[in-house]
N, C-alpha and C positions, 0 to 999 in steps of 0.2 A: 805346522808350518814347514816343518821342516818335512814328512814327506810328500809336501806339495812341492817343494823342491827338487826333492826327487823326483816326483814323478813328471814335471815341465821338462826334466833333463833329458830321463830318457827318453819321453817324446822327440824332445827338439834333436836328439842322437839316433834318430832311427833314420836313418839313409833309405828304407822301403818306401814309406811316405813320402818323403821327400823325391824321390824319384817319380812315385804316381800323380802328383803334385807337377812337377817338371818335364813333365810327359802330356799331360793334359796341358799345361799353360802353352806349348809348344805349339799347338794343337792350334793354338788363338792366333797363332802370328800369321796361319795361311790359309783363314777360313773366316765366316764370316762372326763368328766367333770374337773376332776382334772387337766387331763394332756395339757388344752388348756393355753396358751404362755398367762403370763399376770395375769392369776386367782389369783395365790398366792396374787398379791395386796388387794384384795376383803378382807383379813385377817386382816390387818392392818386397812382398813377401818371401817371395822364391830368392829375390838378392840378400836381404836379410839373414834366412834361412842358410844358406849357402855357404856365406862366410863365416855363420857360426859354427856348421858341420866342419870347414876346413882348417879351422882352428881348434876343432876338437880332435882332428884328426892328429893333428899337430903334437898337439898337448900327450895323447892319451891312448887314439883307435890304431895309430901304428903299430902298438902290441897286440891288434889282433891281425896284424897283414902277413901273411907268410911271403915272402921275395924269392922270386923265381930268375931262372935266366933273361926270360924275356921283359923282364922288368927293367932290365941295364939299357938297352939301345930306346925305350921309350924314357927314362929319366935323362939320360945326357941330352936327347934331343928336348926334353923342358929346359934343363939348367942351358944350353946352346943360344936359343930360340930365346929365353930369358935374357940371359946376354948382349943378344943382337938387338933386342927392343930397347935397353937401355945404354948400348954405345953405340951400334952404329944408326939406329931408326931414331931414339931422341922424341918420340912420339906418344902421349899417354893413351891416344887410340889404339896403339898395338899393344899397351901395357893393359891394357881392358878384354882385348882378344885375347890374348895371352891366359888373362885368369881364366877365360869360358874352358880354352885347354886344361887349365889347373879343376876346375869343375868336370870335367868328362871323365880325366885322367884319376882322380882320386876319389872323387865320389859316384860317379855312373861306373867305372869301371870299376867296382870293388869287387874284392878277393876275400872270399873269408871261408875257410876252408876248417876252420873252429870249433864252424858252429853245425847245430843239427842238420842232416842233410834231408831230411824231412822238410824241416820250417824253408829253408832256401828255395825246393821247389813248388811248396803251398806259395811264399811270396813271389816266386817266377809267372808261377801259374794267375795268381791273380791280378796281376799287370798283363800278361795276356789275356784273360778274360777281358779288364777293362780296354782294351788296347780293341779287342774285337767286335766289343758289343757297341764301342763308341763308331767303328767304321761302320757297323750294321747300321746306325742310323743314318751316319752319315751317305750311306748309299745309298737308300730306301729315299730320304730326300732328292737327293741329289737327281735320281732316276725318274722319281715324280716329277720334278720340276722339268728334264726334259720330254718324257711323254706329255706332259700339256702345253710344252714348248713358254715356259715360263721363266723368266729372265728377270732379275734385278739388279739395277746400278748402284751401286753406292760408293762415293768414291772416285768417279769414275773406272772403277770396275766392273764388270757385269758377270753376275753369277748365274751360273745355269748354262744350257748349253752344254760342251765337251766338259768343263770345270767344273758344272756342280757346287757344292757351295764349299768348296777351294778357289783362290786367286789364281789358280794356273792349274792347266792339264793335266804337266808331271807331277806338280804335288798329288794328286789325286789318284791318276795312276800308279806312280809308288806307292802311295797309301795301303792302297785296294790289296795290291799285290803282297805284299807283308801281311795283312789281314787274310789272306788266302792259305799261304804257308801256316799263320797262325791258326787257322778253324782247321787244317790237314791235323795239326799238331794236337788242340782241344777237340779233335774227334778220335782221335788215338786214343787218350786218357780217357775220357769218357763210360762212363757204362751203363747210363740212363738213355736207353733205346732210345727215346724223345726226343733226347738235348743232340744225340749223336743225328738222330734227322734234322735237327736245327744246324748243325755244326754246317752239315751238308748240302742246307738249303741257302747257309752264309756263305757258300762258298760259291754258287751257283751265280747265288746273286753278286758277290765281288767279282768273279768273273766277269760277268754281262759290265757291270759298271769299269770295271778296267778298260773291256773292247773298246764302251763307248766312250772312255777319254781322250783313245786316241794318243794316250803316252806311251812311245815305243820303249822308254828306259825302262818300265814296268816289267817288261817282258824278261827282261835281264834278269828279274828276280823268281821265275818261274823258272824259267831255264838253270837257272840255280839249282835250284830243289831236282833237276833229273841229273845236272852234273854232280853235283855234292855225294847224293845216292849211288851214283855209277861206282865212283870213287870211294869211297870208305864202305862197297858191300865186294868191291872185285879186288883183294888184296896183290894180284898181279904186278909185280913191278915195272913189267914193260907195259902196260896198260894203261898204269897209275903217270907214269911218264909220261906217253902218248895224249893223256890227259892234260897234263900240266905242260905240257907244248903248243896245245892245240890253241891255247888261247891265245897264244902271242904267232901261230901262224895266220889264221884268223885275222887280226890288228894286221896282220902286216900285208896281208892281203886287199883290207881295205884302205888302207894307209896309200894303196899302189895302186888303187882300182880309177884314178881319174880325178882332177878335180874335180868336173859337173858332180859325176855318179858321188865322191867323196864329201860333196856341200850337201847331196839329199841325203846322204846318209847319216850323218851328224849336225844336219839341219843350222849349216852354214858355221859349227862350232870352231869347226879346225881352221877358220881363218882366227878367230880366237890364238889355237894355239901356237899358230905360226909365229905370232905377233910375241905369246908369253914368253916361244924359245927364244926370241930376239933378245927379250928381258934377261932372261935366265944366262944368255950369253955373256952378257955385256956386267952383269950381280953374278957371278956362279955361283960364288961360297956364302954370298951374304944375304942375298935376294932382295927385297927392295920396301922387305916389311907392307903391312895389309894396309896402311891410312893411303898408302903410296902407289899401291897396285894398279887400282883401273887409271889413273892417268898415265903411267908408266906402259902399260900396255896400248891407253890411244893413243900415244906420242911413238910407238914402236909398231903399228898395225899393218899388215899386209893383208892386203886384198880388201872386202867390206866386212866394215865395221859392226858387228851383230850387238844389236840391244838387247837387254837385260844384264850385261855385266857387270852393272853396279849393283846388285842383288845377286845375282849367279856368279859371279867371279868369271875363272877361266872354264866353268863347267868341265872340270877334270881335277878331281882333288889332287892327285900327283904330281903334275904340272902347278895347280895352287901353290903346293909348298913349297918346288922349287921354286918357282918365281917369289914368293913370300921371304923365305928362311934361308935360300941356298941349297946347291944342290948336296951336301953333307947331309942337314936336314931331311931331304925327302931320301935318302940311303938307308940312317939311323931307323924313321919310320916304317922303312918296304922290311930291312931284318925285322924289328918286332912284329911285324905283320905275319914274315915267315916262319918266324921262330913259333909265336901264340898257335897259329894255324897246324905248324908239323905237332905241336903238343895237343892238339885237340884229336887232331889224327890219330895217335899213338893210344889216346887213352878209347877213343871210339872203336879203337880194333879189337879193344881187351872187352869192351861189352858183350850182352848178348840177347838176344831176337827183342822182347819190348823197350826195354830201355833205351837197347842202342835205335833203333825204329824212332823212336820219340827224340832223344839226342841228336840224333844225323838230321833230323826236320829243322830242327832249333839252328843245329850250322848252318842250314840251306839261308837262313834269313841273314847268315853272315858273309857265306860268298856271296849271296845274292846283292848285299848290301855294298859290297867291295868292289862288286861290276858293276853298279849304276851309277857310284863315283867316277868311275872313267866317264862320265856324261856328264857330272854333276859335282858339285865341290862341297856337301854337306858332312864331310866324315870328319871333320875337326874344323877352329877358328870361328864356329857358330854353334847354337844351342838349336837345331831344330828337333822334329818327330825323328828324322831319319838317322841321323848321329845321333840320339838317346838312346834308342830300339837297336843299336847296335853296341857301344858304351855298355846299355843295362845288360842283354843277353850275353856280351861276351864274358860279361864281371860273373854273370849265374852259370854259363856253362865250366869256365874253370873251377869256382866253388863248387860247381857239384858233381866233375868228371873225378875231381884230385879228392874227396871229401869220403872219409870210409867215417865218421862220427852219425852214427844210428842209434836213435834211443830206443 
């Protein structure tokens, strides 16, 4: 009995699983996936699950967390944000967002730098596998269903078409796009001539399926993968600047290019944000908490009004938070962004030819992921695909940049 106790424990303490689990359920909420007899259970389990990892954390797994710098500007903005939900918001809708943060934050983002640096990338690697081989299907449908021009409502939703059997475009195109960087990455490692033609031919096919979604944020994550590489293979420091300029002249560029041209470009968002800055003006330090948001931004709206924001938010997760949290909040977040980001940098310089090769692809899915949030508000305050796939690889690339434990 007693090492059946054992061994339920360690199960239910394995954060791997639980992550492949919470990756795949994710998977449910923007596909048709939802509607299979049964899934809803998957919710309860993953909630169940969740709160007992976090209490084990509590209890126990902190002795195996090593604390870094960048751990300081992402905990005061939980204890901050914690705060504001229970004096100034008053709201047990935000005390629920909140935990999804405590979930990203302590169990998708895990550190553990302890343990064998072996096992960390066998478990990276096989959440990528699953991660690819689940888009390879979902492509290969999705593509069928449009060449026979086959469409199903359920819901009133219709699938097929640019979406495939996602509820929207950009989910789809994001998808693809992450899965593309992913087979670059499982055709690196690789050494079965075969699987490296499969890796190759998954890539072909993500591509095709990306064009045809027709999700321009997609593209942001390709374009990743040439900036990232520029970047941590030209150690240049006026280069490396030049880089890290260019994206905020870029923004400002189109920020300036016109309302028309500026509404096709962000496909009418930035009247969104005009409306959140109004928010953000009037809450700076406090913002206006999540149950509160989208009223507070129709009651504040300039120009027209674009649908989908009570599901997308302000489609700009930085603007999200300030408008949410305050703009204190969204500061504490951009330093750990910066801070996680120059240490990823620092240790990718000390690499060399395959590793750093294989490394530097895995970041690509992290800037990449950090510029489709300028579009899109999925990097905290919800549990999707896109916030997981960035949570899980940031937790494995620091365990395994910072990790010299080889057995």
């Amino acid at each position: 009995m007693k090492e059946i106790i054992k061994n339920i424990y360690k199960y239910l303490d394995n954060r791997f699983y639980f992550k492949l689990l919470y990756l795949f359920f994710t998977f449910t909420f923007v596909t048709m996936l939802q509607y299979v007899p049964g899934i809803s259970i998957l919710k309860n389990v993953v909630l169940v699950w969740a709160i007992i990892l976090i209490l084990l954390m509590i209890i126990e797994d902190y002795k195996r967390r090593k604390l870094y710098k960048f751990d300081i500007p992402l905990g005061i903005f939980m204890i901050l944000t914690l705060f504001l939900n229970i004096f100034a918001y008053r709201n047990n809708e935000n005390i629920k967002i909140w935990l999804v943060n405590l979930i990203l934050f302590l169990i998708m983002f895990s550190v553990d730098v302890f343990r064998d640096k072996k096992t960390l990338i066998k478990e990276m690697n096989i959440i990528t596998y699953c991660y690819a081989i689940f888009m390879f299907v979902a492509s290969v449908i999705s593509l069928v269903m449009r060449f026979l021009e086959k469409t199903i409502i359920i819901n009133e939703i219709t699938y097929g078409d640019t979406r495939g059997v996602f509820d929207n475009k950009n989910a789809l195109g994001i998808a693809v796009a992450i899965a593309i960087v992913m087979c670059i990455y499982l055709n690196y490692i690789e050494k079965n001539h075969k699987l490296k033609m499969f890796w190759l031919g998954n890539i072909v096919l993500q591509t095709v399926t990306m064009i045809g979604s027709q999700g321009r944020s997609a593209y942001l994550v390709v374009i990743a993968v040439v900036y990232t590489f520029i970047f941590i293979y030209n150690k240049n420091k006026y280069i490396r600047g030049a880089l890290l300029v260019l994206p905020i002249i870029v923004s400002t560029v189109v920020l300036k290019s016109g309302k028309i041209n500026l509404e096709r470009f962000t496909t009418e968002r930035n009247n969104i944000w005009d409306s959140a800055i109004v928010v953000i003006k009037d809450h700076l330090l406090t913002g206006v908490g999540n149950s509160q948001l989208v009223d507070a931004i129709k009651n504040a709206r300039i120009g027209w009004y674009v649908p989908g924001i009570q599901y997308g938010g302000t489609h700009n997760i930085y603007v999200q938070i300030a408008s949410v949290n305050g703009i204190i909040s969204l500061l504490l977040f951009l330093i750990f962004i910066g801070m996680i980001l120059m240490f990823i940098v620092h240790h990718l310089d000390k690499l060399q030819r395959k590793e750093k090769l294989q490394m530097t692809t895995l970041t690509s899915v992290i800037v990449g992921i950090l510029a489709v949030n300028l579009f899109e508000s999925t990097l905290v305050y919800m549990a999707s695909f896109i916030s997981l796939v960035f949570w899980i690889y940031l937790g494995y690339l620091i365990s395994i940049l910072d990790n010299k434990n080889i057995d």
